[in-house]
N, C-alpha and C positions, 0 to 999 in steps of 0.2 A: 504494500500500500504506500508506504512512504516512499522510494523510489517511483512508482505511477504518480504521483503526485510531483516531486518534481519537474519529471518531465514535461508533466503539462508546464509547469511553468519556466520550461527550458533551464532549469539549472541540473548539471551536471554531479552526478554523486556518487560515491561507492559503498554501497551498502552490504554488511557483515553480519553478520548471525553470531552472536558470541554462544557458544554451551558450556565452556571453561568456569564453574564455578567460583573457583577461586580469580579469575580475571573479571570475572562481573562485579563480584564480592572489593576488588580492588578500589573503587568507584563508591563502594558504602551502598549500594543494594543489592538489599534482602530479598525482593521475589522480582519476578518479571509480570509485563513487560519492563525494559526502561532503554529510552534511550539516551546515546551518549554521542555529541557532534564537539568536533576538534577537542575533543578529552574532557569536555564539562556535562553533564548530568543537567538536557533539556526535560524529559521526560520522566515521571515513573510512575507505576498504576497506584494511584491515590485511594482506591477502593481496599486493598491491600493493605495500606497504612503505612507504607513506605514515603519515608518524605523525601521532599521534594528538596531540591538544590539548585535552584535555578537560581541565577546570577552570576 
């Protein structure tokens, strides 16, 4: 979804699938999803209770 999305708006991406536990865990989230763009923590599923680190 998130790469479809780009595209439509013509920005160019590389999208990875992390399952490495402990490499997700590095980032400070606990469950998935979460996303993470140039190494900062935009995303994580808030229903979960995972916070948030945006900024």
């Amino acid at each position: 979804m998130m790469k479809d999305t780009a595209v439509k708006f013509g920005v160019n991406v590389k999208v990875e699938k992390a399952i490495d536990h402990a490499e997700i865990a590095k980032f400070g989230i606990a469950s998935e999803p979460g996303i993470v763009t140039d190494g900062k923590i935009v995303h994580t599923d808030r229903r979960r209770k995972t916070p948030s680190r945006r900024g």
